[in-house]
N, C-alpha and C positions, 0 to 999 in steps of 0.2 A: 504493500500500500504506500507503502511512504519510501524517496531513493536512500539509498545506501547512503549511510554514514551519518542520516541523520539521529539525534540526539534528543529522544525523547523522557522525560520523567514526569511521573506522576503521584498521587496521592498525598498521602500523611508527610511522608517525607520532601517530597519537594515544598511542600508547603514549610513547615519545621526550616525549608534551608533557605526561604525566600525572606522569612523572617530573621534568622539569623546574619543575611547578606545584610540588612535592614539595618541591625541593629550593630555593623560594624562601623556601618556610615557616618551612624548619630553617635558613637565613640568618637569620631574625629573630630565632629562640632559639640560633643557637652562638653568640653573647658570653656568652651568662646562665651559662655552665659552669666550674664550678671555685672553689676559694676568690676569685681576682681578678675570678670572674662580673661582669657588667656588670647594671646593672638597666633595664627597660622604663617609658617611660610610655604609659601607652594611654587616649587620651581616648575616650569614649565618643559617641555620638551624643546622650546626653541629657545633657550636659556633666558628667557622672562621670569621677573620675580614677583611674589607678589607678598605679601605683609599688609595680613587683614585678621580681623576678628568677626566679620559681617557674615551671617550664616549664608546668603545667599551668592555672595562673590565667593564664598570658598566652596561649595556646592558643584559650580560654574566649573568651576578648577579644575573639580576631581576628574579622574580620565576613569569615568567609572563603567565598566561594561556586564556588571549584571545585571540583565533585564528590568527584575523586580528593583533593585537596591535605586534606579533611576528614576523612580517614583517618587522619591524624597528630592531628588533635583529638582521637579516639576514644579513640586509643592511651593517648594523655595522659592522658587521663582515667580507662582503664582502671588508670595504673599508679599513681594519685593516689587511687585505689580499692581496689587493690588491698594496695601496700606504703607508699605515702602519698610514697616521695622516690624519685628517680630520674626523676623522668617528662622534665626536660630528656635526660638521656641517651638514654632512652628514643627522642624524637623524632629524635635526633641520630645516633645506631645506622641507625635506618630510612630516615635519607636517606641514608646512606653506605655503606648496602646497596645504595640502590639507585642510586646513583652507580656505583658498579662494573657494575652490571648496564649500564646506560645503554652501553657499552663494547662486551658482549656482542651484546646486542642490535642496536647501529650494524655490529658486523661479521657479521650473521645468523644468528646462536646463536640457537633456538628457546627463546623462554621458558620453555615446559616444562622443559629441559635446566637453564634457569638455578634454577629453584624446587625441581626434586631437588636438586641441588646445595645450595641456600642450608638445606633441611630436613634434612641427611644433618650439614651443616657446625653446626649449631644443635643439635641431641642430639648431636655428639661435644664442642661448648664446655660442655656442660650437662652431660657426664659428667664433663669435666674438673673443672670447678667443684667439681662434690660429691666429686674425690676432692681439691683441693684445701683444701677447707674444714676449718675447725678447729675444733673441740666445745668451747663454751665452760662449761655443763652441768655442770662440775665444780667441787663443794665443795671451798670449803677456807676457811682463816682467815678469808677477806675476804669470805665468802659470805652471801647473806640468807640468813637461818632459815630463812623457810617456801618461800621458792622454790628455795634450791639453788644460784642462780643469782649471779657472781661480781659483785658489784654496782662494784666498777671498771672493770671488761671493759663494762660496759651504759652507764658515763659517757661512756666513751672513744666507743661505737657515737654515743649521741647528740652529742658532739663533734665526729665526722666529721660529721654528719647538719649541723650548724648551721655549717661551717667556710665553708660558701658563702651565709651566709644575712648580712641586715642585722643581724642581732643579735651575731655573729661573735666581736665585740671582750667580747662576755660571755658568751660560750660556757662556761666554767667554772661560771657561775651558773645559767645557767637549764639544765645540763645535770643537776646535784643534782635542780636542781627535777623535772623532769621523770622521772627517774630514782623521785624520790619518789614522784611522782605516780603511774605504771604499779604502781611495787610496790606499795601499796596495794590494785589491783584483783585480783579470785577469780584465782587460779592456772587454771583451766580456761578459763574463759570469755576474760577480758580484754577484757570489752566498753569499749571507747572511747569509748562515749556516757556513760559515767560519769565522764569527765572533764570538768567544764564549763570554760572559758576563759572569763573577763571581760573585758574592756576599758574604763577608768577612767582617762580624760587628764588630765594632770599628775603632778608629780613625774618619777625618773627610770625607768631599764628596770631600776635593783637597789632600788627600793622598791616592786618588784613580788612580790608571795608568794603561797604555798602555803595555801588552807585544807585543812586533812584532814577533807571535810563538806562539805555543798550549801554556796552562798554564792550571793545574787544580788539584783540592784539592788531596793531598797524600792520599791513599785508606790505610785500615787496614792493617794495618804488621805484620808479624808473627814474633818470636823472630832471631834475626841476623839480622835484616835489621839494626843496628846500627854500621854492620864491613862492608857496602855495601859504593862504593864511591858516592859520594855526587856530584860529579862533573866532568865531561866525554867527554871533547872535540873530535868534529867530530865523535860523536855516533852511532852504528851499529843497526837498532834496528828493533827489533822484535815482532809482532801483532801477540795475539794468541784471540783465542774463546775455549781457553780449560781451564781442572781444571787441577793443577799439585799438586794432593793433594793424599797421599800413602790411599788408600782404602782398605780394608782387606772385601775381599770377602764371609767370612765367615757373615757377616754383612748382605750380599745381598740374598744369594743363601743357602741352604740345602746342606751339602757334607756330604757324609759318606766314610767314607776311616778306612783300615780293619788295616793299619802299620802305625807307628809313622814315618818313612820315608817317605808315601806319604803326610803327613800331613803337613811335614819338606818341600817336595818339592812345598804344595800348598803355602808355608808362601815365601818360596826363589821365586817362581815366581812371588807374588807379588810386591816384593823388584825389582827384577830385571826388572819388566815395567814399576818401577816409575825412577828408574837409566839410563836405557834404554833412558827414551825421555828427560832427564836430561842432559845426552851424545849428543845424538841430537843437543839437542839445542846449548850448549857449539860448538859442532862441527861444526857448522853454521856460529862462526864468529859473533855473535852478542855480545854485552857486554849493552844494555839497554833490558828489556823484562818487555812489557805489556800484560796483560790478561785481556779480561773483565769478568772471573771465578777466582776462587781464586787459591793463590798460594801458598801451605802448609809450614808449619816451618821447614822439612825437605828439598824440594825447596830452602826454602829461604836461610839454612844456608850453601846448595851446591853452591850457584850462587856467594854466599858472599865471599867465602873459593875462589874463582876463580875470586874475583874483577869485577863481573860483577851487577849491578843495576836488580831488578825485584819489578814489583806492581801489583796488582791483585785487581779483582771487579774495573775496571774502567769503567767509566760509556759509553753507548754504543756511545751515540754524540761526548764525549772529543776520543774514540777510534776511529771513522771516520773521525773526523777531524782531528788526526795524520794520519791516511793511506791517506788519501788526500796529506796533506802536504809534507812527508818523503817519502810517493812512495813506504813505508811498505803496504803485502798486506795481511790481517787479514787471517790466518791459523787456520783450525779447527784440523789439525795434523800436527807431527814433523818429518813424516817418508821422507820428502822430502821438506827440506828447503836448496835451491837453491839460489844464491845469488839474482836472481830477485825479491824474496820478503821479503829482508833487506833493509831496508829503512833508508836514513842517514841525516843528521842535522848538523849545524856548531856548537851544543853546544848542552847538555842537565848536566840541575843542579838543585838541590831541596834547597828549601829557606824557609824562617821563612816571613809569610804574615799575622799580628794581631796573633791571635791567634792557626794558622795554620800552616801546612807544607804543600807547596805546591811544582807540579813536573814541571819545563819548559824546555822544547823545542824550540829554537830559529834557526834563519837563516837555515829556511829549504828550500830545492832547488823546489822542484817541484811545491805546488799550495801557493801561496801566502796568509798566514789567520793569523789573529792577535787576540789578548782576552784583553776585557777590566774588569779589577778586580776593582768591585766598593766597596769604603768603605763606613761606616754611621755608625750613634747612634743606633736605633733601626731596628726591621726587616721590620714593616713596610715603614718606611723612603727606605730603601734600596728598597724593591719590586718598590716603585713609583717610584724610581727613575732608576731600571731598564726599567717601562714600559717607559719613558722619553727619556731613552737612545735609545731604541728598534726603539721610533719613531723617532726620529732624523737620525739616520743612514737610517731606508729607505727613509725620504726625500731626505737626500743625495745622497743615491743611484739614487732616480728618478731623480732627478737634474744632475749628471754626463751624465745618460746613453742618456737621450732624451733633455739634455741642456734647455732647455726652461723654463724661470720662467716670473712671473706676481707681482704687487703689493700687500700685502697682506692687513693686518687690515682694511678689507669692500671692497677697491677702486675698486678692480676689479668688487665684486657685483652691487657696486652702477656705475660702467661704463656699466656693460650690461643691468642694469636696466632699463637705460636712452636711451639706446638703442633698447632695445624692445616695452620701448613706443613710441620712435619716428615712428620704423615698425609699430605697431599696428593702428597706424592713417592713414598707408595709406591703409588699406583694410576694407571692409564688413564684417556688420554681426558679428554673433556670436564671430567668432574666436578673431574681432576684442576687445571684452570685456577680452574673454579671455587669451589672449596675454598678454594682461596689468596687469591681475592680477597676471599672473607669473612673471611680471615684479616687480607688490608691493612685491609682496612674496620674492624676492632676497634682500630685504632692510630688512630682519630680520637678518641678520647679523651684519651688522654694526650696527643696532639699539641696537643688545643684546650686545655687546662688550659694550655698552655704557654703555647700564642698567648695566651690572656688575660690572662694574668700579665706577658706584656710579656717572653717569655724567648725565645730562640731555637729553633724546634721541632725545626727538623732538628737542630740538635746536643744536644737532651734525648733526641728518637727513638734518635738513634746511640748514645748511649752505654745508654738502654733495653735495646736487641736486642743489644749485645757483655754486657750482664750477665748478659741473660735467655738468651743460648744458652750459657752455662756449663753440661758436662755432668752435674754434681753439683747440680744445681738449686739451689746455693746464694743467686742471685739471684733467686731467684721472685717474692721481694715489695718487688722495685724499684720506684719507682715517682716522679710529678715530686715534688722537694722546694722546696716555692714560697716557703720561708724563704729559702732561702744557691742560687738558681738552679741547681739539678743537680739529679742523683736521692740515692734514700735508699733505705734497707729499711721501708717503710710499716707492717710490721709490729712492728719498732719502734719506730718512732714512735706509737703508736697512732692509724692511723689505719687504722679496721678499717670494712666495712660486711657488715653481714647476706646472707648468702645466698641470702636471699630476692627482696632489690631484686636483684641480679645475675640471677639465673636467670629471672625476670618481665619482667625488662629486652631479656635476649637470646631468648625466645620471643616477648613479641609488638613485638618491632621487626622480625623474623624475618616473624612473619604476614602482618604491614603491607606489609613489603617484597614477600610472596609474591603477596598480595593485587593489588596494585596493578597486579603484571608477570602477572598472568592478563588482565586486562580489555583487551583492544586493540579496543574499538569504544564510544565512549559515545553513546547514541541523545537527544537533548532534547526535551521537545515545545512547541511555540511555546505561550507565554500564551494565556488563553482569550478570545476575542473581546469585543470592547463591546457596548452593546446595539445598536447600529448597524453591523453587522458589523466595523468598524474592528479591528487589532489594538488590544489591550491595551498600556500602555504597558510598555516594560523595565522593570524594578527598577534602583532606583537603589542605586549601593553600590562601593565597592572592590572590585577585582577584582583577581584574584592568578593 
């Protein structure tokens, strides 16, 4: 039925081993969890380094080729997609789901049994949550104007966001920052690609700022861009997708011509179509002009001679996120520019940023977007601290748009935990074992925060579960306190995370885990023969 060589298993066992692939993965990301997270380096096969603690860039990494064990990349991805942080817990949830399973299944509990269960125990933690959760949504003294929204409450969210991040010990700084940065953008949308992040080595990570306005590296210049002004208030400007570079046709194409006058008239018409959209443009009324094709040294020293700015090879994201901003609308020709796609700005000026010349654009009227330029020692320092930043902002984001946040460091795990055991005793049967072990399984959270921190988990655990079963619920938002080794009220402290990273968290590690314990047969089919029927050779590669 099936060709030679293929590799098929099934049953109990391949199940047993899909989980144990599983659970080698999530070994490699539960150090990276919690403020004392641990960080990875992961060399690459083309000698790239990387130095991260982010579960979903180190996921990315892995050169992982067991089927099942690439579920958990997905995940990661989904949740780094989805709410931007969480995705180490994320992976860490779904192996400690299905660790527990692993139990069920050695003592021959029908997986089916176990995935009602784990989907029954996932909508009652996700009810909990939302009646848990607290509506942040409310005006008052400390509130932004135009969103409503309590702009201490959204430091604190990105706070917690960055408390496990390489950036940590400046967490107060770039929490403003970023804070800034979100409010800024349209209250409905809150599109994220209007935030552009730089990276500019040297100096330190607090001589890193905020522009309110596009900002991005000055592209190659042709000679005369040093008689071009420098500084251009209330800017007319111009978005091209062309090249304005003098092309000589004779380059391109075969001509035969019998007179030195037609040869004369092929050179003059060349002249004359790079002059032509030269004229154009001057005649448009713009005095800033971007390209994301380059703009030749005869261009440049036309535009210059006439006091007008031009940059070419700009990069395609920093060129839509000006046509967004300015209300410039990118042109692929110059035979009809009409004032409705000139786009205008309260400033545009080029500056000296480390070792840079960079172009800015500020106080632009139509979509609200800011860039934050980060500085740092090395490159790898600055990448982590871009991915840091990346996640901090969509906390934020999620925290504005859907207001609701929860305690973080464990409390919320360890309040639905305590909560699904108390459900699980009042019903039958299976479900009821099963319930509760989704319930243990939530207490790997707060336990691994411990373990990383170097603290003793079973005695954080115990003193967790004597707070959290208080019938007054007055410990709900207990949680570890990685300052003075014990727990705290998390929600005093401010350490609050969005509701959103939680309830994404606990659905698809839920999935994952459902997913994985349906599959009990994986079929492989051998590589495809040589040209001399030989097999093909294995793939070389780590194996997990």
């Amino acid at each position: 039925m099936l060709r030679q060589g293929t590799d098929e298993s099934q049953g109990i066992p391949q199940l047993i081993s899909n989980i144990n692939a599983c659970n080698a993965i999530v070994d490699i990301v539960r150090t990276t969890l919690g403020p004392r997270g641990m960080d990875k380096l992961v060399c690459e096969g083309n000698g790239s380094i990387t130095i991260s603690n982010d579960g979903a860039t180190i996921m990315k990494l892995l050169d992982i080729v067991h089927p099942a064990a690439n579920t958990l990349v997905e995940i990661a991805k989904s949740q780094d997609e989805e709410v931007g942080d969480g995705t180490t817990t994320v992976v860490i949830l779904a192996g400690e789901f299905l660790k527990e399973a692993k139990e069920f299944i050695e003592t021959g509990v029908h997986p089916t049994d176990i995935i009602r269960g784990y989907t029954r125990a996932a909508e009652l933690a996700k009810d909990k949550v939302n009646q848990l959760s607290v509506n942040i949504n409310k005006p008052d003294d400390k509130a932004d104007n135009k969103s409503g929204v309590n702009r201490e409450i959204l430091e604190k969210c990105a706070q917690t966001a960055l408390n496990s991040k390489l950036v940590h010990s400046h967490k107060e700084f770039f929490s403003k920052m970023v804070v800034d940065a979100v409010l800024v953008l349209d209250n409905t949308l809150l599109d994220v690609e209007l935030i552009g992040i730089k990276k500019e080595k040297g100096g330190s990570l607090e001589d890193s700022q905020l522009v309110d306005g596009v900002a991005f590296k000055k592209c190659f210049s042709y000679a005369g861009f040093e008689q071009q002004p420098k500084k251009i208030p209330t800017p007319k400007i111009l978005l091209l997708n062309l090249e304005l570079e003098l092309k000589a046709e004779k380059d391109n194409a075969e001509i035969r011509v019998d007179r030195s006058e037609d040869y004369q008239a092929m050179i003059d018409a060349e002249w004359k179509i790079i002059y032509q959209k030269l004229d154009y443009i001057v005649a448009s009324g713009a005095n800033v002009i971007f390209s994301r094709l380059a703009i030749g040294d005869l261009a440049t020293q036309y535009f210059a001679d006439r006091n007008i700015f031009c940059g070419g090879r700009v990069p395609s994201d920093d060129l839509t996120r000006l046509s967004k901003a300015t209300g410039a609308k990118i042109q692929t020709t110059v035979s009809n520019l009409i004032p409705e796609v000139i786009g205008t700005a309260a400033m545009f000026e080029e500056l000296q940023i480390g070792g840079e010349r960079y172009n800015f654009v500020t106080g632009c009227p139509h979509a609200k977007t800011a860039t934050i330029i980060l500085r740092g020692g090395g490159e790898q320092f600055i990448e982590e601290a871009h991915r840091s930043i990346h996640d901090a902002i969509m906390v934020v984001r999620r925290a504005k748009k859907h207001s609701y946040v929860v305690g973080g460091g464990g409390a919320i795990e360890m309040e639905v935990s305590r909560y699904l055991r108390e459900y699980s005793r009042t019903i039958k049967g299976k479900q009821q074992l099963v319930i509760n072990s989704f319930a243990r399984a939530l207490e790997v959270i707060p336990r691994q925060i411990s373990a990383n921190a170097g603290f003793d988990s079973t005695d954080i655990l115990n003193k967790l579960r004597q707070k959290h079963a208080d019938a007054s619920g007055a410990g709900k938002w207990y949680g570890v306190d990685i300052e003075n080794e014990d727990i705290c009220d998390t929600f005093e402290k401010n350490i609050w995370e969005p509701v959103m990273v939680k309830l994404n968290s606990i659905t698809t590690a839920t999935e994952a885990a459902c997913l994985i314990l349906s599959v009990d047969a994986t079929v492989k089919a051998p590589p495809p023969a040589g040209p001399d029927n030989t097999p093909a050779p294995a793939p070389r590669g780590r194996r997990r």
